[in-house]
C-alpha positions in Angstrom: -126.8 -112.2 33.4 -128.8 -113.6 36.4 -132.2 -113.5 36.3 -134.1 -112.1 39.3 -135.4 -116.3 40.2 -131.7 -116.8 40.7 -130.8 -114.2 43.6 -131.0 -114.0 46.9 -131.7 -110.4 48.8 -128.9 -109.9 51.6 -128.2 -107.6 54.0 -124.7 -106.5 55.2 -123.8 -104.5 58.1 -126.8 -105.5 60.1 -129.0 -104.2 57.0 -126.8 -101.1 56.6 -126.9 -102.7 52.8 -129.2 -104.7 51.0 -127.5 -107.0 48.2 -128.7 -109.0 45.5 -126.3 -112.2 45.1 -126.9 -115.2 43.0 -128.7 -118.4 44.7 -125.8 -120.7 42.6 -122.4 -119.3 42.2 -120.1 -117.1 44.5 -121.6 -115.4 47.5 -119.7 -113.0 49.2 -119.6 -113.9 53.0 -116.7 -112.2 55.7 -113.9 -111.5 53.1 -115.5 -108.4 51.2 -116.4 -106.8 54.4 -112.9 -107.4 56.3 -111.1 -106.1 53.2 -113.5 -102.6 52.7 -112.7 -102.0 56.5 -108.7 -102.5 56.3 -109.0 -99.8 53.3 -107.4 -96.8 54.5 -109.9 -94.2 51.9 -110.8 -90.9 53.0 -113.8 -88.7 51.3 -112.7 -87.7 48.0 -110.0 -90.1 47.3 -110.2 -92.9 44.1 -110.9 -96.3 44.9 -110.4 -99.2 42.3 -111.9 -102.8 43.3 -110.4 -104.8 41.3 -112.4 -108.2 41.0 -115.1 -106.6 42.2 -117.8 -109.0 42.3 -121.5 -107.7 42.9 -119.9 -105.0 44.8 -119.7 -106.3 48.6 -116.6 -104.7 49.3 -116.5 -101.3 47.1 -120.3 -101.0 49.0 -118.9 -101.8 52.3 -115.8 -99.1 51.9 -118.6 -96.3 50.2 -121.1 -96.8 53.7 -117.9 -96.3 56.1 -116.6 -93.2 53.7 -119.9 -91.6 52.1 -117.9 -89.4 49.4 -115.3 -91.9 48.4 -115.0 -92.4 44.5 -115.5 -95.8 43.9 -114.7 -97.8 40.7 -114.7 -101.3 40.2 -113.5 -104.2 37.5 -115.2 -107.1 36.8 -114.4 -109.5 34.4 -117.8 -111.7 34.8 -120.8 -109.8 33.1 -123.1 -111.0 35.3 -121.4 -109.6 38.3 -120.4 -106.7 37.3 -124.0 -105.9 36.2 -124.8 -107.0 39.8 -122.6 -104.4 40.9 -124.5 -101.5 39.4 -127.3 -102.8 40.7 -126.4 -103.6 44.3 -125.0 -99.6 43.9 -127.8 -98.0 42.9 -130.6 -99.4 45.2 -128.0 -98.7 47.8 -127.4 -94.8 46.9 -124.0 -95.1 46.8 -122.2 -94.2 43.4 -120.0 -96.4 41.9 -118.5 -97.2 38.2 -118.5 -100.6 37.3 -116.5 -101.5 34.6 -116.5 -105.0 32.4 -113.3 -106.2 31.8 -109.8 -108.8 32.6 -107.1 -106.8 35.0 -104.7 -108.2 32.1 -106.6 -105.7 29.8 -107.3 -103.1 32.1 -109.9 -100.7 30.4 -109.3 -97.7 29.0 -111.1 -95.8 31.6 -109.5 -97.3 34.1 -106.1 -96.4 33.4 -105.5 -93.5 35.8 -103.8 -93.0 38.9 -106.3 -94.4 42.0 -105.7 -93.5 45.4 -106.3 -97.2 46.4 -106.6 -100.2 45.1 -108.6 -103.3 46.9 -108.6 -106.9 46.1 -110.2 -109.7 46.6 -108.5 -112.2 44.1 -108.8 -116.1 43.9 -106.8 -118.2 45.6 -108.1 -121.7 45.6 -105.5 -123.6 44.0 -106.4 -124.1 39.7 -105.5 -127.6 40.6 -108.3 -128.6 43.2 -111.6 -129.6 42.6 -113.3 -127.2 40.8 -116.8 -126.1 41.3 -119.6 -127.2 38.6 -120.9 -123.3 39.2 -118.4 -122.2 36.3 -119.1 -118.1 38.0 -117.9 -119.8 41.5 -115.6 -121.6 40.0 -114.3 -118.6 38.0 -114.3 -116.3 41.1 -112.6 -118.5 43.7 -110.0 -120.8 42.0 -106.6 -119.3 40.5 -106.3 -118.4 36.9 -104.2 -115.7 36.5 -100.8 -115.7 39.5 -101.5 -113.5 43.0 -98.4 -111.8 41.7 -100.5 -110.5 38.5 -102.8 -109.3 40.5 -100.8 -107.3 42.5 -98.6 -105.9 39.9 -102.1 -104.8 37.9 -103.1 -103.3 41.3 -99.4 -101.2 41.6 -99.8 -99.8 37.8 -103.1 -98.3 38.6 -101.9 -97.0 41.7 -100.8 -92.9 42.2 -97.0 -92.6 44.1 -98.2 -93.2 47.6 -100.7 -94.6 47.0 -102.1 -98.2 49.1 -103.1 -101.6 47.8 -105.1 -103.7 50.2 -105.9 -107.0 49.7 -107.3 -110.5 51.2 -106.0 -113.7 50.3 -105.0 -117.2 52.1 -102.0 -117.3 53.8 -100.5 -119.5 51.7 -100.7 -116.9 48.7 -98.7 -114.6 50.5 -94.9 -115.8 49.1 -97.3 -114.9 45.8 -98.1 -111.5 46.4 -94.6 -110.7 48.1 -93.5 -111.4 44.9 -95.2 -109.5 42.6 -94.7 -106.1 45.4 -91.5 -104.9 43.4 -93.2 -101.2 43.1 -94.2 -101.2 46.9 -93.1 -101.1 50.0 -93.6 -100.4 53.7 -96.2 -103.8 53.5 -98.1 -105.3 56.4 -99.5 -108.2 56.8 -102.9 -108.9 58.9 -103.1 -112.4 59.9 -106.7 -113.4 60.2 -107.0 -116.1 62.7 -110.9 -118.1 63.3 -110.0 -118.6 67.3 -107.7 -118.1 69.8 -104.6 -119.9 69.0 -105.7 -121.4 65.9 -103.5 -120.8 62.5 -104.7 -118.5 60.6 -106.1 -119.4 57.0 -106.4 -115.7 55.5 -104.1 -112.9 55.7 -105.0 -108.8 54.5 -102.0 -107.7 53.2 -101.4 -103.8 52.7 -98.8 -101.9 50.9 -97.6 -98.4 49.7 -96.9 -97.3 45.9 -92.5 -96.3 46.9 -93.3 -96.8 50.2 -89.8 -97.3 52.7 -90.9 -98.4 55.7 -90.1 -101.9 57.2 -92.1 -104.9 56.5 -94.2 -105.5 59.6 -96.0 -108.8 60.7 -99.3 -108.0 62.6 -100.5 -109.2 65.5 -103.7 -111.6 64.3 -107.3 -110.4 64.2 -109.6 -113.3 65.9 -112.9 -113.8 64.1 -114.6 -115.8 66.8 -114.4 -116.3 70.1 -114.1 -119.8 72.5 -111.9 -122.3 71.7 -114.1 -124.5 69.8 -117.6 -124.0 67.5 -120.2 -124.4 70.3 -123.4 -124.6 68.3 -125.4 -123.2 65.6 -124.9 -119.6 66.4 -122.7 -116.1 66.4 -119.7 -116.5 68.6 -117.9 -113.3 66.7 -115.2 -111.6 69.1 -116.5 -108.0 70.0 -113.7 -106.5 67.6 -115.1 -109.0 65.0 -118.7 -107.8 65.6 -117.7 -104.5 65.5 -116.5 -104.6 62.1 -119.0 -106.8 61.0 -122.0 -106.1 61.9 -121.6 -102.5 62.4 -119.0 -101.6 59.6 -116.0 -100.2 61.8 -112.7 -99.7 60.2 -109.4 -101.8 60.7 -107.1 -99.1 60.4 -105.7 -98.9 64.2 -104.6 -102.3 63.4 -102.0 -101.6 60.2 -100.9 -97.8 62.7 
């Protein structure tokens, strides 16, 4: 567990939520936020986060939807307990569950109307970081392909996964899609005609419909990093700063 020296106090969605997030270790940044607004949830539907972290995402999803049933699955205590934390000073109700998306728990086997994701997907065979909780949450262990197959068996029929990964995972996750279908892919560029580096990928539980490659979302605008300060795009802003949705974008 972390102790209270060890966090930092955060706000999200210009202070929309507060989060506690260790000093040392993983620190969610744009990911979390990105993936909770490509999440197509409406009030009153299940969400599972699986990899849930200290909750950034799940929290992000339950401000946008107030009424959304959120769960999440952590396999890192410390997290996880983070999670419950980060929940309940934010009002928003959430069930965090300990536990490896190998071994699912047993309360977590039922049909969600969504699943989210936020997997690792630094390569196992980099340099790994001497934070073994960052090291844990951002550098492969188990495939992409697990992941997404976990995500599909806790899904209902019709139901969406959503995640965010690099791009280089996506031949991964494409993979591992064998139960879903009608999957777009989001490329997430950082400027105007630079590659992009991450992708949100979304699919449907016996979905039909074609696979469609997206148009790319551009985080920041201008060509080039010109100095130490926010150059988000408006659309960017928008869903960063003031928690709008992605879903006109996957329409």
């Amino acid at each position: 567990m972390f102790a209270d020296a060890d966090l930092t106090d955060d706000k999200f969605l210009c202070g929309k939520l507060n989060l506690l997030q260790p000093v040392r270790g993983y620190r969610a940044a744009t990911d979390p936020v990105l993936l909770a607004a490509a999440c197509p949830a409406q009030v009153g539907e299940r969400v599972l986060d699986i990899g849930c972290g200290a909750g950034a995402a799940s929290l992000c999803l339950g401000a946008r939807v107030p009424g959304a049933q959120l769960w999440g699955l952590e396999v890192q205590p410390g997290y996880a307990e983070l999670a419950r934390r980060n929940a309940a000073r934010n009002g928003i109700a959430m069930q965090v569950h300990d536990g490896d998306l190998a071994q699912m728990p047993a309360a977590l086997r039922i049909d969600f109307d969504h699943v989210i994701m936020n997997p690792p997907y630094y390569p196992p065979e980099g340099t790994r970081s001497p934070v073994p909780e960052r090291a844990r949450a951002m550098q492969v262990d188990l495939p992409l392909g697990d992941w997404v197959q976990a995500g599909a068996r806790r899904l209902a029929p019709g139901g969406w996964l959503t995640l965010i990964c690099g791009t280089d995972g996506l031949p991964a996750v494409l993979a591992g899609m064998a139960k879903l279908g009608s999957t777009a892919v989001l490329p997430l560029a950082p400027r105007e005609g630079r590659r992009a580096l991450r992708i949100i990928v979304q699919a449907r539980k016996g979905g039909r419909g074609a696979f469609r490659l997206l148009a790319p979302f551009v985080i920041h605008a201008g060509l080039t990093h010109n100095g130490d300060r926010e150059s988000y795009t408006p659309e960017a802003s928008d869903v960063l700063r003031n928690g709008s949705d992605l879903l006109a974008r996957f329409r």
